[in-house]
C-alpha positions as CSV (number, residue, x, y, z in Angstrom):
1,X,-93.5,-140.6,-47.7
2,X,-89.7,-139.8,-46.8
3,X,-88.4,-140.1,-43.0
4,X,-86.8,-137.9,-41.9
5,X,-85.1,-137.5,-38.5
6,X,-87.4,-134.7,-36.0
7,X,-83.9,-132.6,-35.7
8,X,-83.5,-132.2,-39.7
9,X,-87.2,-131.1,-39.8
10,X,-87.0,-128.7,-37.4
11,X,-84.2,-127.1,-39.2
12,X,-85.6,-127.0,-42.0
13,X,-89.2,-125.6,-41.6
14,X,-89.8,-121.9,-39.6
15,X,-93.1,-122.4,-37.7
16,X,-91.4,-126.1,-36.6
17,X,-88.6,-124.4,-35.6
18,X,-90.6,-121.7,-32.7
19,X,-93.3,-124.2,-32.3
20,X,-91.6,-127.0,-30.8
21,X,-89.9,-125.5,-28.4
22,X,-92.9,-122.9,-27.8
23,X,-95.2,-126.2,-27.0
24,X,-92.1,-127.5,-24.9
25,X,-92.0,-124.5,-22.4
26,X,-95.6,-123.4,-22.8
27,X,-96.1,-126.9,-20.5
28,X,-92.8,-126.5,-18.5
29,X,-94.1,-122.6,-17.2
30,X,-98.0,-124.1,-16.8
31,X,-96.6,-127.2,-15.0
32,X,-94.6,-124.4,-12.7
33,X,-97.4,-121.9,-12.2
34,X,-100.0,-125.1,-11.5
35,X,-97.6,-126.5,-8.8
36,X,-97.1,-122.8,-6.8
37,X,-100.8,-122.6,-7.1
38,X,-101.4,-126.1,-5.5
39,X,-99.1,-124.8,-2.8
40,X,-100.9,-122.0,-1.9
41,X,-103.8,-124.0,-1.5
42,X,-102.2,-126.0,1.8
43,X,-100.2,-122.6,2.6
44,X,-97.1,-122.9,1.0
45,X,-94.9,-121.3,-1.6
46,X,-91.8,-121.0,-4.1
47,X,-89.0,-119.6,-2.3
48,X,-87.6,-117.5,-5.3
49,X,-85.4,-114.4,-5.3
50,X,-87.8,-112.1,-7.0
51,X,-91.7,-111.7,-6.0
52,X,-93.6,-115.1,-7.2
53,X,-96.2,-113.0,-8.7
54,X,-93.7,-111.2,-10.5
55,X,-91.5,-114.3,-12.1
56,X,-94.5,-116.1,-13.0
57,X,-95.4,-112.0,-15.2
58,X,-92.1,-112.2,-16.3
59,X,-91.8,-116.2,-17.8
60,X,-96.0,-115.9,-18.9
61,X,-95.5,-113.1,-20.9
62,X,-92.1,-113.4,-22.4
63,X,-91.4,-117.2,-21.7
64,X,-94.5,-118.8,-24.2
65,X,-95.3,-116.3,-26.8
66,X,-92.4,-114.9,-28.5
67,X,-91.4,-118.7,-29.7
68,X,-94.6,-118.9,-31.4
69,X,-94.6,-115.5,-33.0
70,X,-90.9,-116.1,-33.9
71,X,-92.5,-119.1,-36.1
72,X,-95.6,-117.9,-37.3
73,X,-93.4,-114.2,-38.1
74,X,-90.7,-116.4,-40.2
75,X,-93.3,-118.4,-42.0
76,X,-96.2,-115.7,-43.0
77,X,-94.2,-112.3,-43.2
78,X,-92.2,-113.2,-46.3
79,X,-95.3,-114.2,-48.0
80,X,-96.7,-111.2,-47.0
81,X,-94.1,-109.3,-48.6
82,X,-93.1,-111.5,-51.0
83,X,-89.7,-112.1,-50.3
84,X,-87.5,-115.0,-50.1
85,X,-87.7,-117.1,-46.3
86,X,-85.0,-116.5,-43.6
87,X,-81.6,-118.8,-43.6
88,X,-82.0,-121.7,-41.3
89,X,-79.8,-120.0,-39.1
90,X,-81.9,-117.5,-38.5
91,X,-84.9,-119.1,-37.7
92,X,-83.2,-121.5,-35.6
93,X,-81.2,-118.9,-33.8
94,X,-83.9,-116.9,-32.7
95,X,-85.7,-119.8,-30.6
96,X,-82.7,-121.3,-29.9
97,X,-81.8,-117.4,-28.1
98,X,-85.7,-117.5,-26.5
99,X,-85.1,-120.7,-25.1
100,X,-81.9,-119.7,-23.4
101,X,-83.1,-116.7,-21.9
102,X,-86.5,-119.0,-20.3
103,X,-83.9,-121.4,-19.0
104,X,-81.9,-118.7,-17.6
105,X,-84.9,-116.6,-16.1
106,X,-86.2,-119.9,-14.2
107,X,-83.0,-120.9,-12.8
108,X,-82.4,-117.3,-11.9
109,X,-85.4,-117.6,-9.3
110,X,-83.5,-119.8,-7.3
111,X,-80.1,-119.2,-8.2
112,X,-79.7,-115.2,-8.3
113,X,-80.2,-112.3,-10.1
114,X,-76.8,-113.2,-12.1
115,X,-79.4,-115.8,-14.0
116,X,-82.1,-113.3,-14.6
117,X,-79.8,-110.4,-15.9
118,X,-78.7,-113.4,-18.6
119,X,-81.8,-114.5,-19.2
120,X,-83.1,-110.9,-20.0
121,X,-79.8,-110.4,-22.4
122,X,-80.6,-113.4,-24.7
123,X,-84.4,-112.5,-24.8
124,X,-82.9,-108.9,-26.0
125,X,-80.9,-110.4,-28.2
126,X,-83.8,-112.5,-30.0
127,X,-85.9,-109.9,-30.3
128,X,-83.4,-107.4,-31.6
129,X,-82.4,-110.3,-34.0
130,X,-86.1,-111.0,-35.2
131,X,-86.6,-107.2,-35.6
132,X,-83.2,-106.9,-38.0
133,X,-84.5,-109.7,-39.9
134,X,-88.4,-108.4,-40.7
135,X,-86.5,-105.1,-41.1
136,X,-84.4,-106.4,-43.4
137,X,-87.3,-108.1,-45.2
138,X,-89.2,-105.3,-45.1
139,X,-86.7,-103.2,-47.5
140,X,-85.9,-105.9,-49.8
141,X,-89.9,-106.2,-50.6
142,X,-91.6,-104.4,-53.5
143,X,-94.8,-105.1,-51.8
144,X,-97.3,-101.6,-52.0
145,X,-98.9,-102.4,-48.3
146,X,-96.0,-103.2,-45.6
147,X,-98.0,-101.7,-43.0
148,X,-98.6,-105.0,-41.3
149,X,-95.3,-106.1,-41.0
150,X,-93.8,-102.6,-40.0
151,X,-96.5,-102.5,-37.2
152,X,-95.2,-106.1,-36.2
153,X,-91.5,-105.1,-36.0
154,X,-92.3,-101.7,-34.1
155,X,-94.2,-103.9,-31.6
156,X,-91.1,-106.1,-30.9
157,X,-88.9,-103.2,-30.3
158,X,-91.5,-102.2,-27.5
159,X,-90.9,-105.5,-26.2
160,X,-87.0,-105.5,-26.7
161,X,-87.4,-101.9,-24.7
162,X,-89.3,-103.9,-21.8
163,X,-86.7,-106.4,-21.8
164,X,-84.4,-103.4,-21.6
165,X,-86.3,-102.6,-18.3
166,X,-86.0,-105.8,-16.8
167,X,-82.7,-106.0,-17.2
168,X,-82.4,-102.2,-15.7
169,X,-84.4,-103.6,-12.2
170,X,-82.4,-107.0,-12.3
171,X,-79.5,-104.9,-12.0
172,X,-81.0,-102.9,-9.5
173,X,-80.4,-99.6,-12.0
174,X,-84.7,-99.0,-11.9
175,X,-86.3,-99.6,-9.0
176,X,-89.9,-99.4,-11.3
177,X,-88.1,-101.2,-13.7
178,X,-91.0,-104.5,-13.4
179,X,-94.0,-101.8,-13.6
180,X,-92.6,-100.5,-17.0
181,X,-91.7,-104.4,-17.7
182,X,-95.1,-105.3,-17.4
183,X,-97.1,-102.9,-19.1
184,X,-94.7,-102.6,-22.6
185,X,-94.8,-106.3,-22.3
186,X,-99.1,-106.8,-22.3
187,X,-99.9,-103.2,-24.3
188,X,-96.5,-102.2,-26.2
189,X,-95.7,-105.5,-27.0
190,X,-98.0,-108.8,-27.2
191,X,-101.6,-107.1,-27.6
192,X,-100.2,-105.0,-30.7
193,X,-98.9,-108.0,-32.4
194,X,-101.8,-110.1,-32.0
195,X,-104.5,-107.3,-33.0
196,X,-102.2,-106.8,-36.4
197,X,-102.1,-110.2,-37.3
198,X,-105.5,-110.6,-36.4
199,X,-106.5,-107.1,-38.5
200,X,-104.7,-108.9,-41.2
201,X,-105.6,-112.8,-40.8
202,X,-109.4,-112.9,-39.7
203,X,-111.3,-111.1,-42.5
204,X,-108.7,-112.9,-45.1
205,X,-109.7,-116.4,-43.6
206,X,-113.2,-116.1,-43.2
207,X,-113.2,-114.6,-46.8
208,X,-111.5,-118.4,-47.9
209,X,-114.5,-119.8,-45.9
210,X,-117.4,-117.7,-45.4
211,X,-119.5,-117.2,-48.8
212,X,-120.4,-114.5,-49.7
213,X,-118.3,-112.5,-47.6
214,X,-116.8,-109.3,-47.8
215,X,-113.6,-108.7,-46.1
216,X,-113.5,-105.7,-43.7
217,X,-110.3,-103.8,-42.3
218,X,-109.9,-100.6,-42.2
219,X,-106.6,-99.5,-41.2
220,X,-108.2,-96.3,-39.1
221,X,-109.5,-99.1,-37.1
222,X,-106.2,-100.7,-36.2
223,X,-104.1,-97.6,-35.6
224,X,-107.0,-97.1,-33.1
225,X,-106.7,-99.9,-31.5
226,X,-102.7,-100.1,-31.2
227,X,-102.6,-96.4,-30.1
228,X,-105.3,-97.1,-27.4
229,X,-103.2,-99.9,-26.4
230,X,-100.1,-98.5,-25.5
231,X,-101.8,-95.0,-24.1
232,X,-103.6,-97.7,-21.6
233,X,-100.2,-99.2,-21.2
234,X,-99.1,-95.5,-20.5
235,X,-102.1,-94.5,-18.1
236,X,-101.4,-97.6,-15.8
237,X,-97.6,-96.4,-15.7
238,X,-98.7,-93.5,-14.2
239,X,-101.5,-94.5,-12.4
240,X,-104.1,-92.6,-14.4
241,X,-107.6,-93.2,-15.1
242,X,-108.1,-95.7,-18.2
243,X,-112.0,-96.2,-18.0
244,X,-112.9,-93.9,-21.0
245,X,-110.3,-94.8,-23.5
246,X,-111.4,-98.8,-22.2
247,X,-115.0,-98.2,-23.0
248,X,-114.0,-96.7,-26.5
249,X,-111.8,-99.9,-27.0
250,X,-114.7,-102.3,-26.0
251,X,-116.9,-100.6,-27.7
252,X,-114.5,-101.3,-31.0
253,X,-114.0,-105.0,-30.4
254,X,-117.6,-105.6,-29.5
255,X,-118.6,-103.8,-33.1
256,X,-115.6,-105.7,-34.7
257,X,-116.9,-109.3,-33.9
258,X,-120.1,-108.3,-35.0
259,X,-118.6,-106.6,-38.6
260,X,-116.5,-110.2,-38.9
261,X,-119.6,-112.3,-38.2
262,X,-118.5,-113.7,-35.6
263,X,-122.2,-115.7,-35.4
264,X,-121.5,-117.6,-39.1
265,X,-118.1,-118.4,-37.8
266,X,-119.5,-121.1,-35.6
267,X,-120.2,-123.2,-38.2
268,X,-116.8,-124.1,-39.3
269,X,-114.9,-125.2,-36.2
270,X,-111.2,-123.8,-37.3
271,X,-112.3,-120.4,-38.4
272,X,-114.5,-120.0,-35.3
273,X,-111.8,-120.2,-33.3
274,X,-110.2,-117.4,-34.0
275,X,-113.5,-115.3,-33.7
276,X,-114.3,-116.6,-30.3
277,X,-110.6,-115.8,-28.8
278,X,-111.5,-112.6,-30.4
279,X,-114.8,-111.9,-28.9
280,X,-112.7,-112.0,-25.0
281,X,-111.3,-108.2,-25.9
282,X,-114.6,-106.1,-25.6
283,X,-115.2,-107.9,-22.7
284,X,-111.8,-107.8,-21.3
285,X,-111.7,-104.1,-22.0
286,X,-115.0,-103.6,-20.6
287,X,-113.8,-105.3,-17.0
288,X,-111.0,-103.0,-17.3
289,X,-113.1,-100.0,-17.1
290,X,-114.8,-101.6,-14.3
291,X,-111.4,-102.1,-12.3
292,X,-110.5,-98.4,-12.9
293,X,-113.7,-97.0,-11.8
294,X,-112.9,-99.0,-8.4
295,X,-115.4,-101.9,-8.8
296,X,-113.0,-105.1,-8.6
297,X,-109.8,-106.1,-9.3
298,X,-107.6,-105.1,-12.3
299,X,-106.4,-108.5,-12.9
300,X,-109.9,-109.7,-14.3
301,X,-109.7,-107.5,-17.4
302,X,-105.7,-108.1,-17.7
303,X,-106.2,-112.5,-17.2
304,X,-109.4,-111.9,-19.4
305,X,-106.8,-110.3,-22.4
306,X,-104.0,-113.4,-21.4
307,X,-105.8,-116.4,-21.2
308,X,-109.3,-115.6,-22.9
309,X,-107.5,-113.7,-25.9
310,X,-104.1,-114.6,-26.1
311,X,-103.8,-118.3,-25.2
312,X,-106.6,-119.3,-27.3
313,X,-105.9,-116.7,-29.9
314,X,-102.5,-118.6,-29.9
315,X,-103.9,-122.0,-30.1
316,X,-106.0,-121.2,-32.8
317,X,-103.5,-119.8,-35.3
318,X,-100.6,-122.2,-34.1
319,X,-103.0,-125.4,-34.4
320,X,-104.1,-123.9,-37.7
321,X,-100.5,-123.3,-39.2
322,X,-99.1,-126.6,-37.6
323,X,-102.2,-128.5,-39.7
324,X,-102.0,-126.7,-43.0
325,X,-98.3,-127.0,-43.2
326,X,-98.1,-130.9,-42.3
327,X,-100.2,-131.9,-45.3
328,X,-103.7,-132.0,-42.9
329,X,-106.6,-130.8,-44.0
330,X,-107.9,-127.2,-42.4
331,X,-110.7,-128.9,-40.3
332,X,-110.3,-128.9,-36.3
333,X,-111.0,-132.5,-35.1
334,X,-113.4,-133.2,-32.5
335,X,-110.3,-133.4,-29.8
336,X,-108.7,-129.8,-30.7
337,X,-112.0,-128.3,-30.7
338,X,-112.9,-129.4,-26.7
339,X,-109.2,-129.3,-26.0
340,X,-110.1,-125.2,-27.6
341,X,-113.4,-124.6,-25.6
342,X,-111.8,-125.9,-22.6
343,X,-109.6,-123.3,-22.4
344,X,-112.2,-120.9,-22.4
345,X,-113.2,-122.8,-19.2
346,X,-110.0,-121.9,-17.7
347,X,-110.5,-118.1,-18.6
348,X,-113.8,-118.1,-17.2
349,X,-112.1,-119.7,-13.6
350,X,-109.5,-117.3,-13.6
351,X,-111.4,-114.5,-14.3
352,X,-114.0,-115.7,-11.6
353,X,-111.0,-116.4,-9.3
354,X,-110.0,-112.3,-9.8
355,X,-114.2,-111.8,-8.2
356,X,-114.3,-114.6,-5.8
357,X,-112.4,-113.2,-2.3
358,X,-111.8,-116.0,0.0
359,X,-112.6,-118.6,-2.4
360,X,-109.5,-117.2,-4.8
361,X,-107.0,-119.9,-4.2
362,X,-109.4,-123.1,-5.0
363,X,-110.2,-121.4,-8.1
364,X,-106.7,-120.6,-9.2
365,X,-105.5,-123.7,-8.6
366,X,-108.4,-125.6,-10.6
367,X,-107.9,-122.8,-13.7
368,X,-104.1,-123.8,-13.6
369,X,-103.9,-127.6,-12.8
370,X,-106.6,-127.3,-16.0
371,X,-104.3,-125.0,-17.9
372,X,-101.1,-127.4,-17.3
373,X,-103.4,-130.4,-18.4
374,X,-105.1,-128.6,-21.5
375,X,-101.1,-128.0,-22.1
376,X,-99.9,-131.4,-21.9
377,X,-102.9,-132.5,-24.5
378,X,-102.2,-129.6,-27.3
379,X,-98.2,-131.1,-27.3
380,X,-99.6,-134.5,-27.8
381,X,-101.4,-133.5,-30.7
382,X,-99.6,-131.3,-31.9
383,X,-96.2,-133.7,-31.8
384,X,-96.9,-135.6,-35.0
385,X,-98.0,-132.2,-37.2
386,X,-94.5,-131.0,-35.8
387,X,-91.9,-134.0,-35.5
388,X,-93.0,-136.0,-38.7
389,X,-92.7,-135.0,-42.6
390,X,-95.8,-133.8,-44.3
391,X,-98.6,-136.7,-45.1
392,X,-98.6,-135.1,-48.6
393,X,-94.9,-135.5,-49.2
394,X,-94.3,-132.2,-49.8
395,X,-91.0,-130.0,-48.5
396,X,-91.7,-127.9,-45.3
């Protein structure tokens, strides 16, 4: 097997290139959050120039997931298409633009709004770029079904437009300018993406796995869900009731698990996964309709969609990309699988933490400190599959 040096790598593969740095400032922002939480605990706080509970909205959301969609988007869209990869300096550049922006939003707490307004204008500029460059992909392809990959590309605009926002309020041009932030971000933005590639991905793996399977995915079912996204994203702009549209959406992911087999899953560690992260929408959605109808707090549903769905949504396709494209077989070891359900630990705490009143604080603080650790563990495993060539000595 050829060395070669982590740097040349990294150039020369897509998902290395978002991953690393992804992994990097996924334990940075947990490390952070972890540490303000501990605070609390004995009374204390950040001193930042922006609400705490807004920064840490603002670095969660855009700080950790962008990198690895940047990867995942530069490795599996051209295949979906069938169209050549980007140019190295594309899918360097993006990150590269990502990772600016983080750095600049963090130091911006402390050192002024100067550092957020930059920080917001390199995250616009990385999505802007990443949007050119599936757009750009996406007329070049002779593919019959783009639909994915359009759906994709319009989801990152809704996120460049809630960068837009944030850049508006850091200015001090929109005084609602984090509301609008915050919900394109969650509902216009992340959730989209990860229900298309998961419409796309799910049925196709358990297909590979599952036998005899039949893949479903209608694509009624996903402009339902991405329409009911952003109209809840819209209703909680303007204050408006979402507990109807929220029970229709629960209702469609609790049917969905069950139409994916989400029960035969279990048996094959990798695949199930991806199911179980799925499985945390109906029930997020459901504690959403709750929160509107008065019964408890909002942010239950809304940590329920973060941590249960997307973090280990995101560590199940990242762990699975970072394995198949270092040579490894598609089996989760023993550690990545406990390192997996653990973090459905954490989503359980902070969800209880959302119900628990006076005991709140103790429980955020164990979810994060947990969060930071489970962090920490999924970069050392996941260093080698990213900083060394393939075990099977092919390119990539």
């Amino acid at each position: 097997m050829a060395h070669h040096p982590p740097l040349e790598l990294i150039t020369r593969s897509p998902h290395r290139a978002g991953f690393v740095p992804g992994i990097a400032i996924c334990l940075l922002l947990t490390v952070f959050w972890a540490t303000e939480l501990a605070a609390r605990v004995t009374g204390g706080s950040f001193a930042t120039s922006i609400a705490i509970s807004q920064a840490h909205g603002l670095v969660m959301l855009y700080g950790i997931f962008p990198f690895f969609m940047c990867g995942f988007c530069y490795t599996a869209v051209p295949r979906w298409l069938n169209v050549a990869n980007p140019a190295p300096r594309v899918f360097v550049g993006m990150p590269l633009l990502l990772l600016g922006g983080v750095l600049c939003w963090l130091a911006g707490l402390w050192l002024g709004k100067g550092w957020l307004l930059a920080g917001s204008l390199l995250q616009l500029a990385a999505f802007a770029g990443l949007a050119l460059t599936l757009g750009s992909m996406i007329r070049r392809s002779q593919v019959a079904d783009r639909q994915h990959a359009r759906l994709v590309v319009a989801a990152f605009l809704l996120g460049a437009a809630g960068l837009l926002c944030s850049l508006l309020w850091f200015a001090g041009l929109f005084t609602n300018g984090w509301w609008w932030t915050r919900h394109l971000a969650l509902y216009g933005f992340l959730l989209p993406v990860f229900l298309t590639v998961a419409h796309r991905m799910l049925p196709f793996f358990s297909s590979s796995v599952l036998q005899p399977y039949t893949p479903w995915r209608p694509y009624w079912l996903l402009r339902l869900w991405l329409a009911g996204s952003l109209l809840h994203g819209l209703l909680g702009i303007a204050l408006l009731p979402q507990w109807p549209l929220d029970l229709l959406l629960a209702a469609s992911f609790a049917y969905t698990s069950w139409r994916w087999q989400l029960r035969r899953s279990l048996a094959v560690p990798l695949l199930a996964m991806l199911h179980l992260a799925f499985a945390w929408l109906a029930a997020a959605f459901l504690l959403l309709a709750l929160a509107s109808l008065g019964w408890f707090s909002p942010l239950a549903g809304l940590h329920a969609i973060t941590i249960g769905f997307f973090i280990t949504m995101l560590v199940g396709f990242a762990s699975r990309v970072m394995l198949g494209h270092s040579g490894r077989p598609l089996q989760a070891s023993p550690t990545l699988w406990r390192l997996y359900l653990l973090l459905h630990v954490v989503a359980l705490l902070r969800v209880a933490a959302d119900m628990a009143g006076h005991a709140a604080n103790l429980l955020l603080a164990i979810a994060a400190g947990l969060l930071a650790l489970l962090s920490l563990l999924w970069l050392l495993l996941g260093a080698p599959w990213l900083l060394k060539a393939r075990i099977d000595g092919k390119n990539g």
